[in-house]
DSSP file (Angstrom, degrees, kcal/mol; ACC not computed):
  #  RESIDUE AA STRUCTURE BP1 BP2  ACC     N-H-->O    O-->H-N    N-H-->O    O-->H-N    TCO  KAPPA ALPHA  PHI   PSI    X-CA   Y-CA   Z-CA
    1    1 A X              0   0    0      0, 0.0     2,-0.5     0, 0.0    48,-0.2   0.000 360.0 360.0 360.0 125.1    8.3    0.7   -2.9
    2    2 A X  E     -A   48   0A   0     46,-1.3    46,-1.1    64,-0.0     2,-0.7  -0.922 360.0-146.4-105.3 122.4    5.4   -1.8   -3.7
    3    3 A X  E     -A   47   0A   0     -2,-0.5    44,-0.3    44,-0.2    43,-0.1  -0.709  28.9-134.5 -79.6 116.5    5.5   -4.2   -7.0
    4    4 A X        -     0   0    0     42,-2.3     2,-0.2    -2,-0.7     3,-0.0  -0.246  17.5-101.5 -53.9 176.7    2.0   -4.6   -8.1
    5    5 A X    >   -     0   0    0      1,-0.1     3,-0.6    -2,-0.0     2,-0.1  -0.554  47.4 -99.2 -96.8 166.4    0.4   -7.8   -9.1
    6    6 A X  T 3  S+     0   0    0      1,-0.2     3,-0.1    -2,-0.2    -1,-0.1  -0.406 101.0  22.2 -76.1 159.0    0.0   -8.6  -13.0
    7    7 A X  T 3  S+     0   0    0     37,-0.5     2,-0.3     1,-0.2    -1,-0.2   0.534  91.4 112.5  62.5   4.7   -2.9   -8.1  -14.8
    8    8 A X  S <  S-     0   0    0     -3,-0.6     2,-0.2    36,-0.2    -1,-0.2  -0.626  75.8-100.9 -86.0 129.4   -4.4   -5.6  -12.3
    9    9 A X        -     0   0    0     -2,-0.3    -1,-0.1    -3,-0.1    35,-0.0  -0.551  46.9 -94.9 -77.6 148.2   -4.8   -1.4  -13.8
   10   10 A X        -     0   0    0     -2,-0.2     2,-0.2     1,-0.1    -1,-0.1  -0.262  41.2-114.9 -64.5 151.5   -2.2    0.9  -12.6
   11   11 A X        -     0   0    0      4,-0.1     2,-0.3     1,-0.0    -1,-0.1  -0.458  34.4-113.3 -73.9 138.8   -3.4    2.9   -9.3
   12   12 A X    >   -     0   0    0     66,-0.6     3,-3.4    -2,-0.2    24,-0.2  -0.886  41.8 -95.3 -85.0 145.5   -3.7    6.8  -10.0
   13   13 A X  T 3  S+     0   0    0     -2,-0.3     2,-1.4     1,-0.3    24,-0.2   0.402 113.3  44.1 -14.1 159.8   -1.3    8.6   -8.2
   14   14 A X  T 3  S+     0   0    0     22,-1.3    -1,-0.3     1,-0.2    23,-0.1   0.214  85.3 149.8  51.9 -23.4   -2.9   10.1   -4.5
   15   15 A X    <   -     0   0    0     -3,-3.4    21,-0.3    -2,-1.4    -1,-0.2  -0.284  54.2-114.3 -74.9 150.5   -4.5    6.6   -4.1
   16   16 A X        -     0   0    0     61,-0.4    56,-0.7    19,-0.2    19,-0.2  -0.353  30.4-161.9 -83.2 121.5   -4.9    5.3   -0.8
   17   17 A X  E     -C   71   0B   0     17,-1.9    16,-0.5    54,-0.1    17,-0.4  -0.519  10.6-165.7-103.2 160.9   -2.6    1.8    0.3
   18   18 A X  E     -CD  70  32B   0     52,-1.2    52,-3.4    14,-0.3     2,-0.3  -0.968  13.5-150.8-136.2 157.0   -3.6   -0.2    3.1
   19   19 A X  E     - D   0  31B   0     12,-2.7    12,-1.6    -2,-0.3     2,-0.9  -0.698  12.5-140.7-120.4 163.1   -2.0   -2.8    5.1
   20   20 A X  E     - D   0  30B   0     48,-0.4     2,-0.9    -2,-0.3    10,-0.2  -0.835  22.1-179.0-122.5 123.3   -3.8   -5.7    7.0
   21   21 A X  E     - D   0  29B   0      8,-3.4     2,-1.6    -2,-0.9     8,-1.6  -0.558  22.5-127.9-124.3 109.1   -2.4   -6.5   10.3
   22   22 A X  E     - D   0  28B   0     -2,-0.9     6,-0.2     6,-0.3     2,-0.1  -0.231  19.7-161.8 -74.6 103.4   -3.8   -9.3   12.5
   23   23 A X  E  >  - D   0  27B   0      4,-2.2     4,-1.0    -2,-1.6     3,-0.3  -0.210  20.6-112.1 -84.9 149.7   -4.7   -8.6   15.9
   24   24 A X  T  4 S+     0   0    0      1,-0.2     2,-0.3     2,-0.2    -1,-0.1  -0.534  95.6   3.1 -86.0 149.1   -5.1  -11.2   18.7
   25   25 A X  T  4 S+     0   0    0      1,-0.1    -1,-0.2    -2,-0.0    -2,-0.1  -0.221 129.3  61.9  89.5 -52.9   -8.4  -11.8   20.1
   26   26 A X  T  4 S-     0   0    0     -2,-0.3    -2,-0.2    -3,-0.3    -1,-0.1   0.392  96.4-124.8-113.1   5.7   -9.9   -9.4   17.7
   27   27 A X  E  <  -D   23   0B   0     -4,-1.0    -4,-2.2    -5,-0.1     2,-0.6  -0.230  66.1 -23.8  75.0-149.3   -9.3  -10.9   13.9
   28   28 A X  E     -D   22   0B   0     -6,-0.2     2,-0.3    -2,-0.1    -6,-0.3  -0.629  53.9-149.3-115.8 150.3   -7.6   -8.6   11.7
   29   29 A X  E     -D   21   0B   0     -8,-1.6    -8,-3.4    -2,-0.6     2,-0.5  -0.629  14.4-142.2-104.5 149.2   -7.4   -4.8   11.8
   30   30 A X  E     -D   20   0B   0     -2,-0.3     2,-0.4   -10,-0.2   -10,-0.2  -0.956  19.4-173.4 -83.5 119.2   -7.1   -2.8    8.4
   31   31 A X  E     -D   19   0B   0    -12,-1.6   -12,-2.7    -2,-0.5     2,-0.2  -0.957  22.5-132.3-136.9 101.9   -4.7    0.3    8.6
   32   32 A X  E     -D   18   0B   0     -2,-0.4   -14,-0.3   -14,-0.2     3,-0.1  -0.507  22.8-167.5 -85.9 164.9   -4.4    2.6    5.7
   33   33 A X        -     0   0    0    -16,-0.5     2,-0.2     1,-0.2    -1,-0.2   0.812  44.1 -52.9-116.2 -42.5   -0.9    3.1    5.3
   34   34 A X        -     0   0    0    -17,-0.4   -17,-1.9    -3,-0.1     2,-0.3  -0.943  53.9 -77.3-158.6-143.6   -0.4    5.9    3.2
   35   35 A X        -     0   0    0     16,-0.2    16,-0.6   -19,-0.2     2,-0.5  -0.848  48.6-105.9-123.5 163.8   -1.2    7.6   -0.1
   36   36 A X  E     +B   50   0A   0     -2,-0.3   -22,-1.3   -21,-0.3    14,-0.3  -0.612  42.3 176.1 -95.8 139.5    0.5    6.5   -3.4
   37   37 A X  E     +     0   0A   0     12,-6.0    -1,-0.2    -2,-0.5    13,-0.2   0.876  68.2  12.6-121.2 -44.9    3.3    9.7   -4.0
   38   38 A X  E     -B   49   0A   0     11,-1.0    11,-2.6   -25,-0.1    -1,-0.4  -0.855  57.2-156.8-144.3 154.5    5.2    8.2   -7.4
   39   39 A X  E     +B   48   0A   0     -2,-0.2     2,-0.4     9,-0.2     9,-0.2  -0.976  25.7 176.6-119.0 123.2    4.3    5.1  -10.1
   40   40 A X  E     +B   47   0A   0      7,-2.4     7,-2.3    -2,-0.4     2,-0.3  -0.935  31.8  38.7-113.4 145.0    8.0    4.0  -11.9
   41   41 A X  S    S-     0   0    0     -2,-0.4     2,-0.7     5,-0.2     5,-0.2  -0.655  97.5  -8.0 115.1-154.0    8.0    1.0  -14.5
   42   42 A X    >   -     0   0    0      3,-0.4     3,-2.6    -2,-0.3    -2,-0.1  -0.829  56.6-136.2 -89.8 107.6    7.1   -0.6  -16.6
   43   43 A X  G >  S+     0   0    0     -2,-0.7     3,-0.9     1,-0.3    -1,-0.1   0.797 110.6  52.4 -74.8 -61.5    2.9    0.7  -17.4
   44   44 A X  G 3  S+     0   0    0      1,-0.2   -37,-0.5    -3,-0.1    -1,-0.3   0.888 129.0  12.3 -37.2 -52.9    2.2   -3.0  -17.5
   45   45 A X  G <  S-     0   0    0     -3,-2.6    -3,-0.4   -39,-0.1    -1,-0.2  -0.345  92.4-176.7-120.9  55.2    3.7   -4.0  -14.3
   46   46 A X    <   -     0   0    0     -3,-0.9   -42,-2.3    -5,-0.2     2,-0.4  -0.183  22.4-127.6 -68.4 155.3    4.2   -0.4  -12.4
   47   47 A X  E     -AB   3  40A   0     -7,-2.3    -7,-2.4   -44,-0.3     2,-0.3  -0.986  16.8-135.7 -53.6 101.9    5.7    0.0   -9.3
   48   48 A X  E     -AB   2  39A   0    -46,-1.1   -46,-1.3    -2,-0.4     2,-0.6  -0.506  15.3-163.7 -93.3 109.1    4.0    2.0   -6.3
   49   49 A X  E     - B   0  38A   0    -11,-2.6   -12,-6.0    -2,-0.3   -11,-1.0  -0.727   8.1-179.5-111.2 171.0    5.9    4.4   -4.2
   50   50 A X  E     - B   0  36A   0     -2,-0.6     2,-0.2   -14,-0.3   -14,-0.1  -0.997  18.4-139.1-143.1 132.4    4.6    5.7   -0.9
   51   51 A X        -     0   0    0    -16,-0.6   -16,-0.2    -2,-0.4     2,-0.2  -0.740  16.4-172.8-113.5 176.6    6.6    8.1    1.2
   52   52 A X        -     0   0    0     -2,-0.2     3,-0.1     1,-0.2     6,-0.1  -0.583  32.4-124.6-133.6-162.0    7.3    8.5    4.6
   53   53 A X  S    S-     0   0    0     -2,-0.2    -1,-0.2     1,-0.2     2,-0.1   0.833  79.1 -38.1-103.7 -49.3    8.8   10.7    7.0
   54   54 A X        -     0   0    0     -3,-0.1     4,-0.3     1,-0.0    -1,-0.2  -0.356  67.9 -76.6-127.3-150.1   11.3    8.4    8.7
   55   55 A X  S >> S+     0   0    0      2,-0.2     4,-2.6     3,-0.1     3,-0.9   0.873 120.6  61.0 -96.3 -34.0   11.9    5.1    9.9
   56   56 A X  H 3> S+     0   0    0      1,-0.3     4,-1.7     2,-0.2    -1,-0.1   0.627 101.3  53.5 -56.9 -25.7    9.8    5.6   12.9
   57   57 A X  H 34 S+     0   0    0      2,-0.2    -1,-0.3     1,-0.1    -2,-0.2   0.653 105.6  49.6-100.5  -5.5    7.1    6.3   11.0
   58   58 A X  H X4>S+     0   0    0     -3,-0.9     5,-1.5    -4,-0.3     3,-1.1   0.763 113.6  51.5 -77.2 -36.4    7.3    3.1    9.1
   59   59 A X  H ><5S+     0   0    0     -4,-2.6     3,-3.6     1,-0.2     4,-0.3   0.984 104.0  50.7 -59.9 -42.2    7.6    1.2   12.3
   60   60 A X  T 3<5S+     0   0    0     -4,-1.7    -1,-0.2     1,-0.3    -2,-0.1   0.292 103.3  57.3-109.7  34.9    4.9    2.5   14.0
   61   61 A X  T < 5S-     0   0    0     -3,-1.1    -1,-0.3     2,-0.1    -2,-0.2   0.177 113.9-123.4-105.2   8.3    2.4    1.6   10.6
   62   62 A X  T < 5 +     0   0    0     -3,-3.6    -3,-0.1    -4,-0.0    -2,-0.1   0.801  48.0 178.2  47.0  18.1    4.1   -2.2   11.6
   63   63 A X      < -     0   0    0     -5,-1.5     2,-0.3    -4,-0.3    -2,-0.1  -0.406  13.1-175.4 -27.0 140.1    5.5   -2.4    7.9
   64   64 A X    >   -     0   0    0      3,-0.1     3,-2.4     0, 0.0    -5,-0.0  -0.900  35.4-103.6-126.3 127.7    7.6   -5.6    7.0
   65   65 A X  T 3  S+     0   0    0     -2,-0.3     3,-0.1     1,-0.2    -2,-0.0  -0.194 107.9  21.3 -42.3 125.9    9.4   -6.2    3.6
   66   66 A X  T 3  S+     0   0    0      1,-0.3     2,-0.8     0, 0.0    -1,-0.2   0.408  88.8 136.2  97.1  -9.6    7.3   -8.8    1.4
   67   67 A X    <   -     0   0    0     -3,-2.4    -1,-0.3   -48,-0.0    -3,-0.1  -0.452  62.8-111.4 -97.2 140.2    4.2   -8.1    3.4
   68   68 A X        -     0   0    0     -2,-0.8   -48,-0.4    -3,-0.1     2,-0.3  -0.068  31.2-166.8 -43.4 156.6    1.1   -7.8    1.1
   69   69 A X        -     0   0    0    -50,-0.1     2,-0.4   -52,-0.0   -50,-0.2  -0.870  12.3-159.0-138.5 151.1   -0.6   -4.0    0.9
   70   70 A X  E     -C   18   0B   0    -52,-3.4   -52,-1.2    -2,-0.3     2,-0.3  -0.977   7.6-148.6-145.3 176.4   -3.8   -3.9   -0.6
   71   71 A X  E     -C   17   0B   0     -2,-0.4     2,-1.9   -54,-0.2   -54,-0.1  -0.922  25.2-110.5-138.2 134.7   -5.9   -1.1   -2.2
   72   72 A X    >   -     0   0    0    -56,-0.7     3,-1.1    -2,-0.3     5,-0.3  -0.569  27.2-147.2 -99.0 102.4   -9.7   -0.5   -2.4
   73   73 A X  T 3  S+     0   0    0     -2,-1.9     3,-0.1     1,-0.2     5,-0.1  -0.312  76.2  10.7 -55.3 127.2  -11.1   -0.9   -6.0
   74   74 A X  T 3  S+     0   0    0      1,-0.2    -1,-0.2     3,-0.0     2,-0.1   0.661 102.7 112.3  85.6   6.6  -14.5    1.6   -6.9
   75   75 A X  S <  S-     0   0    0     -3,-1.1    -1,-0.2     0, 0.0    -2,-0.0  -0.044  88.8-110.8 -91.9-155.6  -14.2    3.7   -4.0
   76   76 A X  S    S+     0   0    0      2,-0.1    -3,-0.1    -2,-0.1    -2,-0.0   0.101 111.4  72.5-116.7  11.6  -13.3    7.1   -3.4
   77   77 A X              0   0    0     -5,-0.3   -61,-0.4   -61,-0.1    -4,-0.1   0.278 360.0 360.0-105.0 -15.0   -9.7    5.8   -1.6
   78   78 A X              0   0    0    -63,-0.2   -66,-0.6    -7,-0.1   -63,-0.2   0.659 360.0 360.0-148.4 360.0   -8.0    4.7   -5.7
């Protein structure tokens, strides 16, 4: 589950999350993380779910609760 920020437009649905993960030596790598599967809430503030298959497959995208995901505005990824 991902809260969006305020004042941002709601994602469509299929768009593409990505996470930013900072690698040593090499600055920081971008990883997309999945695709956006459900929106719930409030239209204003929605909430962004993304599924997975297991837990294993959240570890090994190096997920953490609270850590920012970000989304690419004007592409062909949202």
């Amino acid at each position: 589950m991902i809260e969006s920020l305020p004042d941002l437009p709601a994602l469509d649905l299929e768009s593409v999350l990505f996470a930013r993960e900072e690698v040593e030596g090499e600055g920081d790598e971008v990883t997309a993380i999945g695709r956006v599967f459900d929106v719930i809430g409030p239209v204003t503030r929605p909430y962004y779910c993304v599924r997975f298959n297991s837990e294993e497959h959240i570890r090994s995208k190096n997920l953490k609760k609270g850590q920012q995901i970000y989304f690419a505005p004007k592409t062909e990824h949202t």
